[in-house]
N, C-alpha and C positions, 0 to 999 in steps of 0.2 A: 573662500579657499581658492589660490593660487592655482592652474595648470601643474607650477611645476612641483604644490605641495600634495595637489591627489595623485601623481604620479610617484611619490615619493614613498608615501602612506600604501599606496598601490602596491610598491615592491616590495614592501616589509609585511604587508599580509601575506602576500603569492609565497614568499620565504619562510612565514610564519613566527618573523619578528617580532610582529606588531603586539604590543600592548593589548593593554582588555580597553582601554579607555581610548587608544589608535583607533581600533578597531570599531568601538562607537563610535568614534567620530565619522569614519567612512562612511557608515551605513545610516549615520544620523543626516551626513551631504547628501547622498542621492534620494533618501524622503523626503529634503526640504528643498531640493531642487528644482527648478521652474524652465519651463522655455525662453522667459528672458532670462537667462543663467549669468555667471559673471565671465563665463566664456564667450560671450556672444562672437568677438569679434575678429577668435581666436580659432574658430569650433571648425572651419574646414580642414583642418590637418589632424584631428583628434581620434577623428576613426581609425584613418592605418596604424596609428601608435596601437592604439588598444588591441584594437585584433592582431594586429605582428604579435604583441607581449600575451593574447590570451589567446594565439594558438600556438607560440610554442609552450607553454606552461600547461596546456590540456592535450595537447599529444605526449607529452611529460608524463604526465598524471594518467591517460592511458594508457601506455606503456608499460608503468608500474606491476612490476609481479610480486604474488603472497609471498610472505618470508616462508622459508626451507622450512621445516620441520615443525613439528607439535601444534597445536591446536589452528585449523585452518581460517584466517581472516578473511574477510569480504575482501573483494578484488580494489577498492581504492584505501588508499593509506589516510589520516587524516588529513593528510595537505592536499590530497586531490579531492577529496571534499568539500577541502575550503574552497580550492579552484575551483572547481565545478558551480559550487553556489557564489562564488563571485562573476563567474561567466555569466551567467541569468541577471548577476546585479547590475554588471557592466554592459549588458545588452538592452537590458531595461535602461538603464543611464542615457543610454547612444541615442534614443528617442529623443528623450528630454531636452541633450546638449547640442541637436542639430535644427538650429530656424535658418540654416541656409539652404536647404534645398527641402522640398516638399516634402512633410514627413507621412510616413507612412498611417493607410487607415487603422484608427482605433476605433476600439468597442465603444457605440456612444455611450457617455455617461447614466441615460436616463435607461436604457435599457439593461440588465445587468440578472443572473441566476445565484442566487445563493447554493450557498452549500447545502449538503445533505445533512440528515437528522439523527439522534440517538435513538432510534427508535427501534421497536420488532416486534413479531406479530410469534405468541407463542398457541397452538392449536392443539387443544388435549382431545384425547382419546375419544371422547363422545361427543367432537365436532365445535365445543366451545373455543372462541377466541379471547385473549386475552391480549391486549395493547399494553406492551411493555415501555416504560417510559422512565424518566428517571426519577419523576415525581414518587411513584409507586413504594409504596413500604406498606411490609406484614405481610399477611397469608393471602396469597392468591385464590387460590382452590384446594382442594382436597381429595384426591384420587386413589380410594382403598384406603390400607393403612402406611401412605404417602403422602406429605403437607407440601406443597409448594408456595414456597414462599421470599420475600424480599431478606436476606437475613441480616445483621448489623456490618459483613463485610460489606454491603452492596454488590451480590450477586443473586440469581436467580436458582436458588438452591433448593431439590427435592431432598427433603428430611424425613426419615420413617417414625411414623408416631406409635405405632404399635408392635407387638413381639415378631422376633423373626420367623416363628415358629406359624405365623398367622399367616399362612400363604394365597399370595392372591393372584388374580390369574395377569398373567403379563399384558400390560398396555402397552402404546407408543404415544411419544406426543410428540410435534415439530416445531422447532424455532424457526420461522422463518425472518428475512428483511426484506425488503422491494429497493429496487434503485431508488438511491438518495437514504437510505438507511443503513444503521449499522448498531450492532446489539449494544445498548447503552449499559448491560452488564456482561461479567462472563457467564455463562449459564455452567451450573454445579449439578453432575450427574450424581445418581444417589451412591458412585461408589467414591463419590472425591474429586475426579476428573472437571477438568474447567476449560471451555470452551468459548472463543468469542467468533461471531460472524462479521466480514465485510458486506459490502451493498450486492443486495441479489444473489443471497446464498441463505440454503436452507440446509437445516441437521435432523434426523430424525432417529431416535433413540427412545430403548426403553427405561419407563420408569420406574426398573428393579431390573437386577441384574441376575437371572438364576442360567442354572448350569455354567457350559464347560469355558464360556468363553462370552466378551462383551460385544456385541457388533453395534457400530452406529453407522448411517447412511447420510451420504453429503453431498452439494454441488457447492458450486460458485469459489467462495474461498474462508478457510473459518485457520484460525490456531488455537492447536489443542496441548495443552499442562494435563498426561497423564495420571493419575493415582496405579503406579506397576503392584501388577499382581499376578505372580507368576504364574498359578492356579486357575488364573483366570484371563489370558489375555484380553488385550484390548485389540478389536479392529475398527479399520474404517472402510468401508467399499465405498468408492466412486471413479464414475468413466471406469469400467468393466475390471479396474484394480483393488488391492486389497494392502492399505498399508496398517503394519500390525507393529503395535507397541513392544520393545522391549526396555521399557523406563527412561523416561520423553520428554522433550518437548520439542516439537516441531511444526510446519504451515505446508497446508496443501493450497495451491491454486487450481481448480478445475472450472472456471468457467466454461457454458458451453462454445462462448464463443470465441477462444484461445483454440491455438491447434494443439497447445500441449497440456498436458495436466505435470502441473510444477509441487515435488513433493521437497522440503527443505529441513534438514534437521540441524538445531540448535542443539540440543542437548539430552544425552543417552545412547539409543541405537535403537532403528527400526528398520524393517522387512517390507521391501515392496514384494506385493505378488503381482504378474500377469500372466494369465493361462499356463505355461512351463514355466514361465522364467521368472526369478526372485533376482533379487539383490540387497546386499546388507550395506548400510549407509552407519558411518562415523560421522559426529558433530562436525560442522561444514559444508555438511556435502549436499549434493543436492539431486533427485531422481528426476529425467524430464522423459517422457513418455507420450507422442504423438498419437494421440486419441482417434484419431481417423482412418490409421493404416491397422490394420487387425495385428499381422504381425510386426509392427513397430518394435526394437528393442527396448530395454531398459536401459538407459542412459547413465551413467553418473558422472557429475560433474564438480568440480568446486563452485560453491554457493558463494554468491555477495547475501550474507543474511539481514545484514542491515539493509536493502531492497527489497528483501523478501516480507519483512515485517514494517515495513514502514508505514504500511496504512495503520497497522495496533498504533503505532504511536501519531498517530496524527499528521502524516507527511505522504506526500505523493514525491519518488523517487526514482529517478531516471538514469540509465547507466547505459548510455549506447543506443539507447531506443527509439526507435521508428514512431514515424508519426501517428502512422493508425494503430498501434497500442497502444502509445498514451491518448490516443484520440477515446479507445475504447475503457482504459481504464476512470478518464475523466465523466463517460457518458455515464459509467451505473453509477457515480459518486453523485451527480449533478443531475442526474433523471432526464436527458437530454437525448435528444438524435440526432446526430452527425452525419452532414450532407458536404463529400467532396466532390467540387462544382469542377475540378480541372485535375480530376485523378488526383492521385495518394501520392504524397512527395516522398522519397529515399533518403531523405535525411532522415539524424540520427540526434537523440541530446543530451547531453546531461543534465543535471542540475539535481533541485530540490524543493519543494515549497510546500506550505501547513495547504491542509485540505479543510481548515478550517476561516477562508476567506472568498470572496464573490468568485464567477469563475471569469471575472475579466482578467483578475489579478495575474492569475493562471496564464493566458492568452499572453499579455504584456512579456513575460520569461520566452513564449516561441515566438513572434509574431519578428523580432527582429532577424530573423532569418530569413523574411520574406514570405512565413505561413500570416496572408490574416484570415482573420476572423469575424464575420457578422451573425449576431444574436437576431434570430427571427421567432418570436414566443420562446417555445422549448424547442429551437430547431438552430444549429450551430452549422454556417456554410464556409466551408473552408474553400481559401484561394490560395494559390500559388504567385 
């Protein structure tokens, strides 16, 4: 391929011209692309082209505000999407297509972290552990007149085997993950409710639901598909809040180590509590809540939801973000510890990328900004 046929293909993506088969073709050139490119001899002028054309298209695409009315959209349209993940491609490229001047250090080859696992650790009431995995089908255990078991949807579902009438005393059990894990099903409370965890995030809930109201207990970051029952709300406490179902689905992020606890709702309506202060949140929206300041207010904001959920579907998702959050969100995904050797840089990025490949892959989308990176065991040293 020609300079001036990737530059061509280039503007009809950025436009969203491009074909389904253009569009492979692009992304088929920069995986087969080598450092003796067929730009070799061409490649010192290639950079300002690109970056001129991919920052005015991603201040473009920043810019961008939700259309007026009715159901609120995630802050990027889909063509700033595309931009955005073609920035990471075209940044990633700029490595590739530059042997004239020293290219920048990469991850060695031999060294390299996989991704995290489907994994979770479920812990029933009288201290048994059960290694949840995705191998697993049929009955787990047995708790009263409660079967817990693998069921033909593939989830982790508490089924009552005996009469309602048969009362047994309330237990709790907890789902937990560890960094590098993520519940390889949704876990199914016994009133219907379906729950999945990210890396380093634990639920604890009973396994029956009696009287006025359901509570479950959570950290890290889990989304929950409530079963509404008006008779019977659902809560969730976590970081000294209380977000309460009113017929749902929506994602909490509370790590401890975020300064905010991020509540985001998709679909229905729910109730944050803190101490006085509530607030009702419409699909879209999003509660942020600064966990450190006692009287911090309740925030509401327009939610980018498709950020908010990106880890359920298998993506790490960036929209403006700082280095030491994605530094933090890659570390519980990849079970790693992150060492900045020259301070925490103020840059910001966009993009997109599956969380389901090594985490050099990862590194290659920042590093052309001048963040690298050296793998030391499970220990990530960043430079400036």
């Amino acid at each position: 391929m020609t300079k001036a046929d990737f530059f061509l293909l280039l503007d009809k993506y950025l436009s969203a011209q491009a074909s389904p088969d253009e569009e492979q073709q692009l992304l088929n050139f920069y995986e087969s692309f080598h450092e003796e490119g067929e730009w070799d001899e061409n490649t010192m002028d290639l950079q300002p082209q690109l970056e001129n054309r991919m920052r005015v298209r991603l201040l473009t695409a920043a810019r961008a505000k939700p259309p007026a009315g009715g159901k609120v959209r995630p802050l990027w349209s889909k063509l700033a999407v595309a931009v955005s993940v073609l920035a990471c491609l075209i940044a990633g490229a700029w490595l590739l297509l530059k042997p004239a001047r020293p290219a920048l250090p990469v991850v060695a080859k031999t060294l390299d972290v996989a991704p995290g696992h489907k994994r979770a650790t479920l812990t029933l009431a009288n201290g048994k552990k059960i290694l949840l995995t995705q191998q697993l089908k049929g009955q787990l255990a047995q708790q009263g007149n409660m079967s817990i078991r693998i069921d033909s949807g593939n989830t982790v579902a508490y089924v009552p085997t005996g009469s309602r009438e048969q009362r047994q005393p309330v237990t709790y059990n907890t789902l937990t993950t560890q960094k590098g894990e993520a519940s390889p099903y949704p876990l199914v409370l016994a009133d219907g409710t379906k729950i999945w965890l990210d890396a380093a995030s634990s639920i604890t809930f009973p396994t029956a639901f009696d009287g006025n109201e359901r509570v479950a207990k959570m950290t890290g970051q889990a989304y929950f598909k409530v079963a509404h029952n008006t008779r019977q709300p659902f809560k969730v406490m976590v970081n000294g809040q209380i977000v309460e179902d009113l017929g749902t689905e929506f994602n909490i992020n509370a790590y401890n180590d975020e300064a905010y606890t991020r509540t985001t709702l998709l679909e229905g309506s729910i109730r944050v509590h803190r101490g006085d202060q509530q607030a009702l949140l419409v699909p879209g929206q999003q509660a942020i809540v600064n966990t450190g300041v006692a009287a911090a207010p309740i925030k509401v904001s327009a939610a980018d939801t498709e950020q908010a959920t990106a880890w359920l579907n298998g993506k790490f998702q960036f929209n403006n973000d700082d280095l030491a959050t994605i530094m933090r969100s890659i570390s519980r995904w990849y079970d790693v510890k992150v060492v900045f050797k020259d301070g925490v840089s103020d840059k910001h990025y966009l993009g997109r990328i599956s969380r389901d490949v090594p985490i050099s892959q990862v590194f290659q989308i920042l590093k052309s900004s001048g963040i690298n990176f050296t793998i030391e065991g499970n220990q990530i040293i960043v430079t400036n």
